[in-house]
KEDOPA-700950 format. One line per field, with one value per residue (C-alpha): y, z, x; residue number from 1. Coordinates in Angstrom, 2 decimals, m for minus. Layout:
BEGIN
py: Y	...;
pz: Z	...;
px: X	...;
pos: NUM	...;
***
This chain:
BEGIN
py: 0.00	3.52	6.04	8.60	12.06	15.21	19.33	18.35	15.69	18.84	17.24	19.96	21.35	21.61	24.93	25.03	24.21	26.33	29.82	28.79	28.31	31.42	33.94	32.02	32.85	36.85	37.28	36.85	39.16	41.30	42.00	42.62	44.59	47.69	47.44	45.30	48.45	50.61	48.07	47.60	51.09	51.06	48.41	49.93	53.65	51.88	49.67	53.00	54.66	51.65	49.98	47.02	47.13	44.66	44.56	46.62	49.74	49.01	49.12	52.33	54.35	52.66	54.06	57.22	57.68	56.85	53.58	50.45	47.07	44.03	42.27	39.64	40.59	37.60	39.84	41.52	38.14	38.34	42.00	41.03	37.92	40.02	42.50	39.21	37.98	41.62	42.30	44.74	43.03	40.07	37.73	37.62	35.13	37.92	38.67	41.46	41.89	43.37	47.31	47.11	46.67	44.19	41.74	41.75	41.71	38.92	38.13	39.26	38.95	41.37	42.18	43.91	46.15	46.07	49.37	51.62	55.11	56.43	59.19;
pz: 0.00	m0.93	1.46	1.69	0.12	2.19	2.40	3.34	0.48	m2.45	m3.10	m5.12	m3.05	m3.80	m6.34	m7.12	m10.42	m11.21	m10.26	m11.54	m15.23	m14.02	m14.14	m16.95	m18.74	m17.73	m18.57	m22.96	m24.49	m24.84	m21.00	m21.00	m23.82	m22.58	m19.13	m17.92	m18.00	m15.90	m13.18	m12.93	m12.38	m10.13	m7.55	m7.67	m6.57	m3.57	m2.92	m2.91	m0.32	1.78	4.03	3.97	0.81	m0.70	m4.21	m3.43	m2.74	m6.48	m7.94	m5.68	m7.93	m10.66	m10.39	m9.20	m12.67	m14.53	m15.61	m15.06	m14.69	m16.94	m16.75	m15.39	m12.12	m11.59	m14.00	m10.31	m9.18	m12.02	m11.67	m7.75	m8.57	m10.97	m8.58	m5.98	m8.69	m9.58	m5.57	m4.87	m2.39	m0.41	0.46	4.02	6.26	6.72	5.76	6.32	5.02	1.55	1.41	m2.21	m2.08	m5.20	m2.69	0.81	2.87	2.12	3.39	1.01	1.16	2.92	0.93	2.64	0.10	m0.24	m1.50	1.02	1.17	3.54	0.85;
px: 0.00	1.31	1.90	m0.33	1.01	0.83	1.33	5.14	5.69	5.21	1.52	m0.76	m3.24	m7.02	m7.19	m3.88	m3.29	m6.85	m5.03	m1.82	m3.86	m5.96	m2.96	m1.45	m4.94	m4.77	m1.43	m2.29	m1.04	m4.73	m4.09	m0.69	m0.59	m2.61	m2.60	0.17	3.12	0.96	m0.08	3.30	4.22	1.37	2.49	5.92	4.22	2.35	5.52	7.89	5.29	3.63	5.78	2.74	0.45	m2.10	m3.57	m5.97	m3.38	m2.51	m5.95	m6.98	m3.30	m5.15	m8.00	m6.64	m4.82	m8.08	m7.67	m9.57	m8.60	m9.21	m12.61	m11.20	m9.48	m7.41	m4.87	m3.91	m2.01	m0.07	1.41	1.99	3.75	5.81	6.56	7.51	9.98	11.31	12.33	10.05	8.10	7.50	4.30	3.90	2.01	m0.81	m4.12	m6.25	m10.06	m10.63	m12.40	m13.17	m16.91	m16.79	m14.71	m17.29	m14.35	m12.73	m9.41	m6.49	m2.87	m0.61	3.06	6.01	7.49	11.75	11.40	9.43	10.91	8.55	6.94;
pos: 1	2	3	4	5	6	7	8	9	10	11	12	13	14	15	16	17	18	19	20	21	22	23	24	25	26	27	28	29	30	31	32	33	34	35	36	37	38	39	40	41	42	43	44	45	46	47	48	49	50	51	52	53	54	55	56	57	58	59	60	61	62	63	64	65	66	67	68	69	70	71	72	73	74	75	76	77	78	79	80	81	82	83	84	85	86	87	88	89	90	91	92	93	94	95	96	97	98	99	100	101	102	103	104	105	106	107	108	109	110	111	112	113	114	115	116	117	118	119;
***
């Protein structure tokens, strides 16, 4: 009988390979090609001035610049992860509830930027 596979032995968990094929999916090139550059400048902004941010800091300079996100807003874990990769921030173990209306509060991750300048 086989051994069981668990969290510690690399086994997929439940959703995983869904978001992975999610932000594979927002990142085609009709996304990227409009939008992705300014997200990107986006997450840097909040990451420059919030010591702590969360998606939703980069979708408020977003919208603060006039420009709206894809229609599919899965596209947001893709600029984070790039910003992850890119050493301008990193995940943490926290949560804190979402104040975009669209998202009823629901628990989003918290990212400690390696760039905060404190303006």
């Amino acid at each position: 009988m086989a051994k069981k596979k668990g969290f510690w032995d690399n086994e997929e968990l439940p959703g995983e390979k869904e978001r992975e094929e999610g932000i594979d999916k927002v990142q085609s090139p009709i996304v990227t090609a409009a939008w992705l550059p300014f997200a990107r400048k986006a997450v840097y902004r909040a990451a420059k001035s919030l010591e702590y941010l969360t998606s939703e800091d980069v979708w408020a300079d977003l919208e603060d610049n006039g420009l709206e996100g894809p229609s599919d807003n899965r596209a947001m874990g893709a600029v984070m992860r790039w910003a992850e990769n890119e050493l301008l921030i990193d995940i943490t173990d926290r949560v804190v509830p979402a104040s975009r209306p669209s998202r009823h509060r629901a628990p989003i991750r918290l990212y400690k930027s390696r760039v905060y300048r404190g303006y």
